[in-house]
N, C-alpha and C positions, 0 to 999 in steps of 0.2 A: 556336715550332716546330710545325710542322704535323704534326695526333695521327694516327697510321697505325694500319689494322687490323692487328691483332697477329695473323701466320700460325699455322696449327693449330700445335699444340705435339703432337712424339713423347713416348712413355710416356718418365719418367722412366726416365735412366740408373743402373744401380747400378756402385760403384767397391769391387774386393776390399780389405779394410781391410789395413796392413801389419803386418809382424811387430811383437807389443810391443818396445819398447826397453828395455832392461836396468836395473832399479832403480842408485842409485850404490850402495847396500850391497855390491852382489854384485859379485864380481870380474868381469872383462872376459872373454869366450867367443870375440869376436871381431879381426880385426885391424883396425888404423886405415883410417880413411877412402883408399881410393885414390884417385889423379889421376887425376879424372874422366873415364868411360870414352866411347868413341868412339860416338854415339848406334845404337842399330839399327833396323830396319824399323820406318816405324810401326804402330801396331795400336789399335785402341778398346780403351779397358779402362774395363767396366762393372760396378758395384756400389753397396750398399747399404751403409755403415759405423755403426755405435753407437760410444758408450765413453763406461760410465758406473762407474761408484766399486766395481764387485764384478764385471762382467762384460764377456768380448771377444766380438765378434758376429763371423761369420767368413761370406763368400759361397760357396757353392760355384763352381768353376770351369767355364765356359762362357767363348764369345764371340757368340752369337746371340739369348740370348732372358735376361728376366731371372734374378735367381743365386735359390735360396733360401738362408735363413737359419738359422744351426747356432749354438749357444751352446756355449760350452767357460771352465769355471771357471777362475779366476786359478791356483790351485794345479796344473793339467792345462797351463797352459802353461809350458814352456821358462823358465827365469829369474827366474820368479815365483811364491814358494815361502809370500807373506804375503798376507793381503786387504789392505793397504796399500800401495802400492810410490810412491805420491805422484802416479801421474796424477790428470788432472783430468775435472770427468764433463762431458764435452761431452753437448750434447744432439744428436739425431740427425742425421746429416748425408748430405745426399744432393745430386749433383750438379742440375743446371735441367737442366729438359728445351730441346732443341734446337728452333729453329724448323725445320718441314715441309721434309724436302729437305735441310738438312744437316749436315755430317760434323762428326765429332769435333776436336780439334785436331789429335791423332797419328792421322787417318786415312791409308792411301796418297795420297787421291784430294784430300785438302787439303796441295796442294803449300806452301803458304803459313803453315799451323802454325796458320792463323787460329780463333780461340775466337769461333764465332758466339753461345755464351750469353754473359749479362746479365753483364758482369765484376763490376757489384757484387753479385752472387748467387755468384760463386765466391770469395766472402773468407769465411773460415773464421768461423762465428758465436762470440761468448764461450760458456765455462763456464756451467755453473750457478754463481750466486752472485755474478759478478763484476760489477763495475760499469764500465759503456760511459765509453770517452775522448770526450767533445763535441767533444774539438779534432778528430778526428778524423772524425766525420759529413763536412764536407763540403756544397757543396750539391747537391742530389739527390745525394746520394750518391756525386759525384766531388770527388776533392781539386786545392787549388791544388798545382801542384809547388815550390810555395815553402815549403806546410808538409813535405812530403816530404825538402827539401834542409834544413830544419832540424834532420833529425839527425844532420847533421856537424855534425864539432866547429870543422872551421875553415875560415871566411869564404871563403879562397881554394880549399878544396874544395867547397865550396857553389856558387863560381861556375862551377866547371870543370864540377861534374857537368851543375851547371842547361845550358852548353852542349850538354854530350854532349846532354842528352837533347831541346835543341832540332834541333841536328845530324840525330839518329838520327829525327826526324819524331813525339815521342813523342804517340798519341795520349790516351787516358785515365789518370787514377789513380785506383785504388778504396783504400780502406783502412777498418782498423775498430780498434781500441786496447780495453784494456780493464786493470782490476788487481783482480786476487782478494785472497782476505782474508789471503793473508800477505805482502802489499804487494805483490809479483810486478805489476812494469807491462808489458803485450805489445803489441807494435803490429807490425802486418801491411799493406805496401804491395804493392800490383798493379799494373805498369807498362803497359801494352799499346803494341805499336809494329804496325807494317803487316805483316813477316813475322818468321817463326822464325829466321832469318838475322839479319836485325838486332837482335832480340833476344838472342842467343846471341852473338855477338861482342861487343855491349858487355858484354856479364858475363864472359865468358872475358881478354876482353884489355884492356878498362877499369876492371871494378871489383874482380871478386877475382883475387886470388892461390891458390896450391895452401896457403901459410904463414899469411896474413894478407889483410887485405883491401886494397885499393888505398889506402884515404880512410875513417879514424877517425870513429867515430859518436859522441856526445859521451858522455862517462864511461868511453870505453874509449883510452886510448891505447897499452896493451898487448896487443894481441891476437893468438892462436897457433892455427893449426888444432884443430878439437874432434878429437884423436884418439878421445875414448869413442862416441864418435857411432856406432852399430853399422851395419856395413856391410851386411848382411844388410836394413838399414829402409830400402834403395834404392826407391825408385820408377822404374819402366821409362820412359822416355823425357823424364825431368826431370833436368836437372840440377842437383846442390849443392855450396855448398861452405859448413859451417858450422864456427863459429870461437868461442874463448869467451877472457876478458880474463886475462889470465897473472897472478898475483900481481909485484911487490904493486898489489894497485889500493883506490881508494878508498872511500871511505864505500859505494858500490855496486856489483857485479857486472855485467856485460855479458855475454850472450850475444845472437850473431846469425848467420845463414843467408841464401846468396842462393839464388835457383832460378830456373832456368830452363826454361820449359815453353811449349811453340811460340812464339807469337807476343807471350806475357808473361813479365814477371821480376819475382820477389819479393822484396822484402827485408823477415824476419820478424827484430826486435829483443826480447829482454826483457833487464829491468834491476831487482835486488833489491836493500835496504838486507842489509848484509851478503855472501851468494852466492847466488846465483840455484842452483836444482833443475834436474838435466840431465834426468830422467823427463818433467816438465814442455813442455818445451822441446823433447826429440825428440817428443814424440808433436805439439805443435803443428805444426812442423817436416813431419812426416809426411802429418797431416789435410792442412795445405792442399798438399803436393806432392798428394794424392793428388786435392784438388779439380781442382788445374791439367792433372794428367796426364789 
């Protein structure tokens, strides 16, 4: 491939970080997940997010210039009454800047939903502490979609999706996997298709369900809308619908999320000996909606 000058780059975007999500301790504030609402206006949304093992970073509110940055202790937020609550301390994340000239995905003027940054800059980085999935690298950084179709469980959903996704024109897959130290294994795929239309209907009407998902990921054959998923950890202009493996299930736990976000769809998996942590899991859940938004 012939190496191009890489266009100026605009200052780094900041993306405002989302509401925490609700330890499982504490009872539930909110109501279940709704079916998923009717997208509105696009708009940039720009910020800067942390989350580290004692503190939530928060943007101030703007849309024109970057946000600053406000700390507010675990105890001063909403539903978080412990320095503990089991998130994980990501290190800091912040969106790639755009090449010279342009738009966001959810701008007006990107009719197309198109993410002109680097897709594999927008998969969420591991924790501290955890260790990277190899399977999961990829070369340069893009996956076969064969290793992608292998987390179905079964062969004839493996072929149907691998269709859909030649159908729908699929171009890239990024992904990044990783298992922290209480075996917790995460793995995060980023689909890219041409626009936010094609993207958005195979997730609405081929893969998930408002109940369940279309096509069983392996270790889950039970699976039930995550009603604890708090409604309020919305992200403006992405869509989810996440889901966790009903009892009884096996030696391991399943939870998983799809999202949609213009012109990509993600499907973010983790899977624990025992039960998989919903702290965990909405906040991963959240970060990378909030990278794709």
């Amino acid at each position: 491939m012939t190496e191009q000058t890489t266009p100026p780059m605009e200052p780094q975007q900041a993306v405002p970080p989302p509401v925490p999500p609700m330890p499982e301790a504490a009872p539930p504030l909110l109501a279940a997940e709704p079916t998923p609402p009717v997208k509105k206006d696009r708009r940039v949304l720009r910020a800067v997010l942390r989350w580290t093992a004692a503190v939530v970073v928060f943007g101030a509110v703007g849309t024109s210039a970057a946000y600053g940055i406000t700390r507010m202790e675990r105890t001063d937020v909403p539903g978080l009454a412990t320095e503990s609550d089991g998130r994980w301390d990501y290190p800091t994340i912040t969106k790639p800047p755009l090449p010279s000239g342009s738009p966001g995905p959810m701008a007006d003027s990107n009719k197309a939903g198109t993410h002109y940054a680097d897709l594999r800059k927008l998969v969420l980085p591991a924790p501290k502490g955890a260790k990277a999935d190899a399977a999961l690298r990829g070369e340069d950084g893009w996956l076969e979609s064969k290793t992608f179709l292998a987390e179905y469980a079964e062969k004839s959903d493996r072929d149907t999706v691998g269709q859909l996704l030649t159908d729908d024109g699929l171009r890239h897959i990024a992904a990044r996997g990783w298992t922290t130290e209480d075996g917790t294994h995460t793995r995060i795929y980023l689909l890219q298709f041409e626009t936010a239309a094609v993207a958005d209907d195979l997730i609405t009407t081929e893969l998930a369900n408002y109940d369940s998902p279309q096509y069983a990921v392996r270790g889950a054959a039970l699976t039930e809308r995550d009603e604890k998923f708090p409604e309020r950890a919305a992200v403006d202009e992405v869509t989810r619908f996440s889901y966790v493996e009903s009892k009884p299930y096996g030696a391991e736990q399943v939870r998983q999320a799809y999202l949609s976000a213009g012109d990509t769809l993600a499907l973010i998996v983790q899977s624990r000996k025992g039960t998989t942590q919903a702290v965990p899991f909405q906040q991963t859940v959240i970060l990378e909606s909030q990278l794709l938004g």
